[in-house]
VMD Tcl script that builds the backbone (N, CA, C; Angstrom):
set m [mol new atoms 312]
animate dup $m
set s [atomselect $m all]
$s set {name element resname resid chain x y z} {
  {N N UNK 1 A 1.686 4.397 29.494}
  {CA C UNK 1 A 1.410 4.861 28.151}
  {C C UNK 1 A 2.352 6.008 27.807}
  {N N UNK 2 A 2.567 6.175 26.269}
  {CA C UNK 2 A 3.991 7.316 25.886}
  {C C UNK 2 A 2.974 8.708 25.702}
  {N N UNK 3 A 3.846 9.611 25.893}
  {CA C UNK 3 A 3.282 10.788 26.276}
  {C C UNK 3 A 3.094 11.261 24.829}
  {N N UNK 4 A 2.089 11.267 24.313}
  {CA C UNK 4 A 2.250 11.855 22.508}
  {C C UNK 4 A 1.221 13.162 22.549}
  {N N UNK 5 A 1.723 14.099 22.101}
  {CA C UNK 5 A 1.258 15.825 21.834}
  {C C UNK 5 A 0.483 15.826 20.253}
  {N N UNK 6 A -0.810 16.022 20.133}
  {CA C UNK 6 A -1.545 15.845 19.175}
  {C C UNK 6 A -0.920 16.728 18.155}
  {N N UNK 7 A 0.127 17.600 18.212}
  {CA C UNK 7 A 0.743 18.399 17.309}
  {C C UNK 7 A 2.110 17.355 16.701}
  {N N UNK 8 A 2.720 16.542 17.566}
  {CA C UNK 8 A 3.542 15.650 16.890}
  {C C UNK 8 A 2.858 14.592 16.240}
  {N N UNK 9 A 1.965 14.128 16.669}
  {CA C UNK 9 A 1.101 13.347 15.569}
  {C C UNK 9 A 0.865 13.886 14.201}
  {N N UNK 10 A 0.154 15.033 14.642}
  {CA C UNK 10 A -0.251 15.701 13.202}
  {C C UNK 10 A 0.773 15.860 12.336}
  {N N UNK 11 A 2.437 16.197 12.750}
  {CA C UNK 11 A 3.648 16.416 12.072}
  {C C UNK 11 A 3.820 15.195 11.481}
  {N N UNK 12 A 4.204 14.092 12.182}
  {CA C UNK 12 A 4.286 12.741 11.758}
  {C C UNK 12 A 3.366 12.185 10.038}
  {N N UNK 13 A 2.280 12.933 10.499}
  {CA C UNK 13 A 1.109 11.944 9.332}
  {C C UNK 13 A 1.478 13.098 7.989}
  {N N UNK 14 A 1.817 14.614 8.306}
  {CA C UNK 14 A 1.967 15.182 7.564}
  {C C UNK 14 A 3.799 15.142 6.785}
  {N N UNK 15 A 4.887 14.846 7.317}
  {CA C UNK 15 A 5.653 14.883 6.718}
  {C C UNK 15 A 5.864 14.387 5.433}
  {N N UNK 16 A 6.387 14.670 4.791}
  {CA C UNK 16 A 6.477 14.243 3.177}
  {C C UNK 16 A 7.571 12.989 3.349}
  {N N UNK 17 A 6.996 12.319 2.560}
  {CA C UNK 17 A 5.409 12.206 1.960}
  {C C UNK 17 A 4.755 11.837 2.838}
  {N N UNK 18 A 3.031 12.323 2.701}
  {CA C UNK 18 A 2.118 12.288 3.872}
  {C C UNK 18 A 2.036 10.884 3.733}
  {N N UNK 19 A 1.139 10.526 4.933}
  {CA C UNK 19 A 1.024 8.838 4.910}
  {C C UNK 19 A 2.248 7.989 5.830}
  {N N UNK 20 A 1.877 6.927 5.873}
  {CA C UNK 20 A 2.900 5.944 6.636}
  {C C UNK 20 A 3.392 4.940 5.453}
  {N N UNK 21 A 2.783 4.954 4.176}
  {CA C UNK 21 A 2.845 3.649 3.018}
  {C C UNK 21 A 3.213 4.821 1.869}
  {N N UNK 22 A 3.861 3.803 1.157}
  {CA C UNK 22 A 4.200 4.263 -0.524}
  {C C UNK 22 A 4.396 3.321 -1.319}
  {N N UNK 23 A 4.091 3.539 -2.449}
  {CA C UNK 23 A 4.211 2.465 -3.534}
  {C C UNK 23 A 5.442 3.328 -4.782}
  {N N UNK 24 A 6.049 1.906 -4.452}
  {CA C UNK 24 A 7.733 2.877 -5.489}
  {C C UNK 24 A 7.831 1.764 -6.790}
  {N N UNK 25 A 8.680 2.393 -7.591}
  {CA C UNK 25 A 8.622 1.285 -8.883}
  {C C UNK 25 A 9.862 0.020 -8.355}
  {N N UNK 26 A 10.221 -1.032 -8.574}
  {CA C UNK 26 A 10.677 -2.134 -8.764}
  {C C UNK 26 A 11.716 -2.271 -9.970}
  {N N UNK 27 A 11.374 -1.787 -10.759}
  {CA C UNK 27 A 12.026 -1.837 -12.053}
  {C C UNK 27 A 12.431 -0.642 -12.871}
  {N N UNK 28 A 13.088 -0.535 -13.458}
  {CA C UNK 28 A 13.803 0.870 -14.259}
  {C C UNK 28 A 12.449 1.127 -15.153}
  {N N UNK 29 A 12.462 2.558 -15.280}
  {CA C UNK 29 A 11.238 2.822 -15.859}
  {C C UNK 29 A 11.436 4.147 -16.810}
  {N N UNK 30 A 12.873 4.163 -17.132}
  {CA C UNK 30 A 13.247 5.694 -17.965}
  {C C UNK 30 A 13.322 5.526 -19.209}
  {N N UNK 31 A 13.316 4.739 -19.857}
  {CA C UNK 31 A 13.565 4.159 -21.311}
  {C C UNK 31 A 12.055 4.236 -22.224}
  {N N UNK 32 A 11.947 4.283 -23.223}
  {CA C UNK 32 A 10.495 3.697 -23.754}
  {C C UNK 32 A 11.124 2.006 -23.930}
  {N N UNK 33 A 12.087 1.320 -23.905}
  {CA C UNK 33 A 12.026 -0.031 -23.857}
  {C C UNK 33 A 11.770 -0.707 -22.327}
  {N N UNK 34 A 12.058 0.824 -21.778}
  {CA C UNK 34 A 11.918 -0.190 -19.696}
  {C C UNK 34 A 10.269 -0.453 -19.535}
  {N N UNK 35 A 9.432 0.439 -20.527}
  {CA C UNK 35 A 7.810 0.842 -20.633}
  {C C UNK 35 A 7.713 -0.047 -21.402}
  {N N UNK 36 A 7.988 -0.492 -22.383}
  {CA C UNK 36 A 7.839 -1.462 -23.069}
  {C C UNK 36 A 7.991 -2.925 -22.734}
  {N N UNK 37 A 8.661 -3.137 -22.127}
  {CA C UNK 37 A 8.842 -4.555 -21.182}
  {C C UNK 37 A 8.144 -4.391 -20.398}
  {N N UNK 38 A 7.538 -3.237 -19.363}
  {CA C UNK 38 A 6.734 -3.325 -18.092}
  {C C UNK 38 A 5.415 -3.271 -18.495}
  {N N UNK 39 A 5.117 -2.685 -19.725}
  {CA C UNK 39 A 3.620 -2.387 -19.813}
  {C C UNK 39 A 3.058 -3.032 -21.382}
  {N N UNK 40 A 2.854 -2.769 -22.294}
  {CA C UNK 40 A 2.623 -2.988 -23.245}
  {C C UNK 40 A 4.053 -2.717 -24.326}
  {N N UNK 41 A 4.008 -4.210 -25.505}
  {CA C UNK 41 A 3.562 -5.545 -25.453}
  {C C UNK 41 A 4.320 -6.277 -24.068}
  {N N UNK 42 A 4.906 -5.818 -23.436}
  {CA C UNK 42 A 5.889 -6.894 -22.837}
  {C C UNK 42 A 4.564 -7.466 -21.668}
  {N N UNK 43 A 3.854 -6.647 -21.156}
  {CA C UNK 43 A 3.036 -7.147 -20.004}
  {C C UNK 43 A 1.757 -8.833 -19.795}
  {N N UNK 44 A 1.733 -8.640 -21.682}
  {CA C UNK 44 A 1.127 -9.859 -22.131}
  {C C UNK 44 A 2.084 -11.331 -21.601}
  {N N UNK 45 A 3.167 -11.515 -21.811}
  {CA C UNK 45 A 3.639 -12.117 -21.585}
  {C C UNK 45 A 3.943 -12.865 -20.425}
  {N N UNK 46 A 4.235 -12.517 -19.091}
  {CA C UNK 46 A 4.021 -13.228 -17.832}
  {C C UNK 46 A 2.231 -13.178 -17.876}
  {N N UNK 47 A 1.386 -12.385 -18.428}
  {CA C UNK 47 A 0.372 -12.607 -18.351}
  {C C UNK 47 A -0.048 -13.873 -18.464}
  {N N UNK 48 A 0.102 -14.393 -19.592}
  {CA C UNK 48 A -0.086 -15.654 -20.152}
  {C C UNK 48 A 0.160 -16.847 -19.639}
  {N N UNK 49 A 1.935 -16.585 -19.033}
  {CA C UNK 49 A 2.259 -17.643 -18.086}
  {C C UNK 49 A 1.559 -17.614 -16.855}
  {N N UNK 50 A 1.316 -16.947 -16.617}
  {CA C UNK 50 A 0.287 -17.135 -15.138}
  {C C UNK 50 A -0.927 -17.576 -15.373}
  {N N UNK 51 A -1.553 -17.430 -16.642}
  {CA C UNK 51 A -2.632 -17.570 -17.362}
  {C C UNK 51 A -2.400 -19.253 -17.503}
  {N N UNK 52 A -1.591 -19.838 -17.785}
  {CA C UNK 52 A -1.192 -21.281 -17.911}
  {C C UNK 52 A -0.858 -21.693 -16.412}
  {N N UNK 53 A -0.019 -21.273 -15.120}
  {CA C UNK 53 A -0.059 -21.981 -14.074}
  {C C UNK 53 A 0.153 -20.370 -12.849}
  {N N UNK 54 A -1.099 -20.250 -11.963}
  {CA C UNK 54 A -1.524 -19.479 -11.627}
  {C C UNK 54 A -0.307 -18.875 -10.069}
  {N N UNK 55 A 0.192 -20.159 -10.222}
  {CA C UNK 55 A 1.268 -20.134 -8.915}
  {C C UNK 55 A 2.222 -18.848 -9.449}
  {N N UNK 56 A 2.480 -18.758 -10.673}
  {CA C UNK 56 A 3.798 -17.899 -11.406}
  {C C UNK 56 A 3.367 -16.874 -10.840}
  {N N UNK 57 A 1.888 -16.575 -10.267}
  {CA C UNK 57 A 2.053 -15.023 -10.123}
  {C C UNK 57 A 2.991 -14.524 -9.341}
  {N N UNK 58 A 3.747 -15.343 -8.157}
  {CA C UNK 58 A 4.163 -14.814 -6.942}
  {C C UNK 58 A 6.095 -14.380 -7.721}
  {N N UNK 59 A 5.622 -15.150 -8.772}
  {CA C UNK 59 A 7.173 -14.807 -8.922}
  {C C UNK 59 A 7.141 -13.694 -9.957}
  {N N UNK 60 A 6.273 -13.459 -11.143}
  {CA C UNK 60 A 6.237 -12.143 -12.454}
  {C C UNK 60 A 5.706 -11.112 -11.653}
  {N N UNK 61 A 4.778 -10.773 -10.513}
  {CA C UNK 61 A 3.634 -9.814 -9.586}
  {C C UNK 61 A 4.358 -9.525 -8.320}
  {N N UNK 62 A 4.005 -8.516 -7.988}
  {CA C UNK 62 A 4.133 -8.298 -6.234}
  {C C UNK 62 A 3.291 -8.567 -5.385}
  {N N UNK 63 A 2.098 -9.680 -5.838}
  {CA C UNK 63 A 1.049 -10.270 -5.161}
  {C C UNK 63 A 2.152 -10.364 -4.225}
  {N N UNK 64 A 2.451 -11.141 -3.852}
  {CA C UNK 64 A 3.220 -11.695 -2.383}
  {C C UNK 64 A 3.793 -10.139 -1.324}
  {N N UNK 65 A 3.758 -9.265 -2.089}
  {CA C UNK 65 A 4.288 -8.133 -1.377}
  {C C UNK 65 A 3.690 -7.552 -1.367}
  {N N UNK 66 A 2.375 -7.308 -0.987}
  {CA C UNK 66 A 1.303 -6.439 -1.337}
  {C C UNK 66 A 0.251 -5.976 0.108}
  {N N UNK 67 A -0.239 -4.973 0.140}
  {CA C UNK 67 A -1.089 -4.356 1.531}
  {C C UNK 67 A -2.013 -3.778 0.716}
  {N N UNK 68 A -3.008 -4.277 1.035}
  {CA C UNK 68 A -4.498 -3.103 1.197}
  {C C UNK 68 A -4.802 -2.717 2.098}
  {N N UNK 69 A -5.143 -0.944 1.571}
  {CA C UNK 69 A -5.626 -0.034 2.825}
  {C C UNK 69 A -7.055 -0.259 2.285}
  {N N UNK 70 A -7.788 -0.830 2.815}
  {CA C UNK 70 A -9.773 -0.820 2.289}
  {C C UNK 70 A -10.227 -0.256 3.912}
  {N N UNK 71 A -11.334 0.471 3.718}
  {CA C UNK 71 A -11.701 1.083 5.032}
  {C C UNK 71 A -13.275 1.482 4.494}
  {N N UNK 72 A -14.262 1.482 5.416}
  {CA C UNK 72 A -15.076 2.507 5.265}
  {C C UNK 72 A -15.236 3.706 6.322}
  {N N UNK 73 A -13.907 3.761 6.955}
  {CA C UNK 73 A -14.131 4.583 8.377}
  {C C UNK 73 A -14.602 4.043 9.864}
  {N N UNK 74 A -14.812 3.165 9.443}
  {CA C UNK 74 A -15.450 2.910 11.041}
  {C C UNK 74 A -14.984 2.289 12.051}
  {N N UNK 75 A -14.968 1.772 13.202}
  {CA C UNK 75 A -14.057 2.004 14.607}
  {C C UNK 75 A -12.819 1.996 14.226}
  {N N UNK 76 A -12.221 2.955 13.905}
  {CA C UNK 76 A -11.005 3.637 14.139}
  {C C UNK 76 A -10.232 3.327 15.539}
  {N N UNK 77 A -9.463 2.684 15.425}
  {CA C UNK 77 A -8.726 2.920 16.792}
  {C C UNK 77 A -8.348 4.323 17.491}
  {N N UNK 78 A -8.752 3.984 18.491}
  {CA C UNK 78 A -8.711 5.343 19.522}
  {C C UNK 78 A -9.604 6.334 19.570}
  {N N UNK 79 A -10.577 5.554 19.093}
  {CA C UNK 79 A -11.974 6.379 18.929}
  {C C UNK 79 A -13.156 5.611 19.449}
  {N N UNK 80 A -12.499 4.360 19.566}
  {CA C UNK 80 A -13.769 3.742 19.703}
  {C C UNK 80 A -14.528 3.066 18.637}
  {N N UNK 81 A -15.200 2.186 19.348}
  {CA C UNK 81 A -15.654 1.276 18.183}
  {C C UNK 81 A -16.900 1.572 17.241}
  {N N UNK 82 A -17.851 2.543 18.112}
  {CA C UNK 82 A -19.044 3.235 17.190}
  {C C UNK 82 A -18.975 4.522 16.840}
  {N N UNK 83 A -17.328 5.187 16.777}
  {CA C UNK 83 A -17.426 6.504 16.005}
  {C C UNK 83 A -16.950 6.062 14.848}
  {N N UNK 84 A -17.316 6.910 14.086}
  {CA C UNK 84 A -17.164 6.482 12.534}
  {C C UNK 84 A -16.431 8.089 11.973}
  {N N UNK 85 A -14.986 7.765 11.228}
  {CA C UNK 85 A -14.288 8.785 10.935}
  {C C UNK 85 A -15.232 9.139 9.566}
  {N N UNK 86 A -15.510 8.104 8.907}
  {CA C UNK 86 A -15.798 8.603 7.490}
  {C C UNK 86 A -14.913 8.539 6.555}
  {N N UNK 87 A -15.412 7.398 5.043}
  {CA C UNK 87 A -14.154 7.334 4.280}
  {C C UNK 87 A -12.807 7.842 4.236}
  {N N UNK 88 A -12.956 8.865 3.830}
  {CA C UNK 88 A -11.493 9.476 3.723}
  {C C UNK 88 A -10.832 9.844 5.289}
  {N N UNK 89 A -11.073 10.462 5.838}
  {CA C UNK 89 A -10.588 10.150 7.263}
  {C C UNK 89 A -10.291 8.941 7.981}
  {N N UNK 90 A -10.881 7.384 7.314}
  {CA C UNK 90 A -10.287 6.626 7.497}
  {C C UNK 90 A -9.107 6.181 7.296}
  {N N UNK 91 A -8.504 6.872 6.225}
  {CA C UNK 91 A -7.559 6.396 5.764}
  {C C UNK 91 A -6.178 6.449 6.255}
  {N N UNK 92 A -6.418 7.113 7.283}
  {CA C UNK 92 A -5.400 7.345 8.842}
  {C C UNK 92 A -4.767 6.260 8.696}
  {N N UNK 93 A -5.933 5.123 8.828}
  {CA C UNK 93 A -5.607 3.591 8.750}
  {C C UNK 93 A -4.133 2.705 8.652}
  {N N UNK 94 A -3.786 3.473 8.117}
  {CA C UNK 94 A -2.805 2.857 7.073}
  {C C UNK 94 A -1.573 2.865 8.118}
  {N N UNK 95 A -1.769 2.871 9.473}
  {CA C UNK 95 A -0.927 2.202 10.349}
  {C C UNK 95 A -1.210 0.817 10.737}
  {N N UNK 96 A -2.120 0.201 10.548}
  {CA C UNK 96 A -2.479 -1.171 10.438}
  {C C UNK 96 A -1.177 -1.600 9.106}
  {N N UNK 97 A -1.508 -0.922 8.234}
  {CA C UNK 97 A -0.576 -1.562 7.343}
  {C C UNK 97 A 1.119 -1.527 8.023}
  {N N UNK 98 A 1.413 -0.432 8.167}
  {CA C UNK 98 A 2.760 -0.460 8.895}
  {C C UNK 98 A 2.791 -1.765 9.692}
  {N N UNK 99 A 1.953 -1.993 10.856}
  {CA C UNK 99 A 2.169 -2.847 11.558}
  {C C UNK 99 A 2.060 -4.286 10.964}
  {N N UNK 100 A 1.399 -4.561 10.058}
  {CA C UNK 100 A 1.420 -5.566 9.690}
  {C C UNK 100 A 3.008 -5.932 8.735}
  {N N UNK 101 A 3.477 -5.050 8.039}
  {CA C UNK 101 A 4.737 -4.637 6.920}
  {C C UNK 101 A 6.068 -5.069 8.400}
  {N N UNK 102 A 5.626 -4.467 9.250}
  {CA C UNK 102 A 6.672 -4.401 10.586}
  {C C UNK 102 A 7.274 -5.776 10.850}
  {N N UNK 103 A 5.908 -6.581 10.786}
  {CA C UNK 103 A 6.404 -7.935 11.365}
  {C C UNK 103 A 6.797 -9.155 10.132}
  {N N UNK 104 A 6.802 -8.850 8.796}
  {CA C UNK 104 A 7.208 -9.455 7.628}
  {C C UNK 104 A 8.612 -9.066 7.674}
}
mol reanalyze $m
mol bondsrecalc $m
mol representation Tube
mol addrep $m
């Protein structure tokens, strides 16, 4: 097993940005026309087409690229399976997501 110092952990989860996940934009977003194509009216529009054949989502959405962190805290790895961190302390979690992102 690797020798890890609970103070480099703590550095790790804390470096900026905290977390192991981020969600960044995809598309130019400086314009009121880049807002306008991404959000309202433009957002109706692939709406609709997906609304007509449900497959389009993978191509107008980042469904296909997508991770949920859902947790209620409980067996946490490395804690064991009946300690319970508690919502927000679960959210450590979000190395499951790495690992899963790792192997895509």
């Amino acid at each position: 097993m690797v020798n890890i110092r609970d103070e480099d952990v703590l550095e790790y989860h804390a470096s900026a940005p905290a977390g192991k996940i981020s969600v960044t934009p995809t598309k130019p977003c400086a314009t009121q026309r880049d807002l306008s194509v991404a959000y309202t009216p433009g957002v109706a529009i692939p709406c609709r087409e997906i609304q007509r054949d449900p497959s389009l989502a993978y191509r107008y959405t980042s469904k296909g690229n997508l991770v949920a962190v859902v947790t209620n805290g409980t067996a946490v790895l490395g804690l064991g399976e009946h300690w319970s961190a508690g919502r927000q302390a679960g959210y450590g979690r979000q190395g499951r997501a790495v690992q899963t992102l790792r192997r895509h």
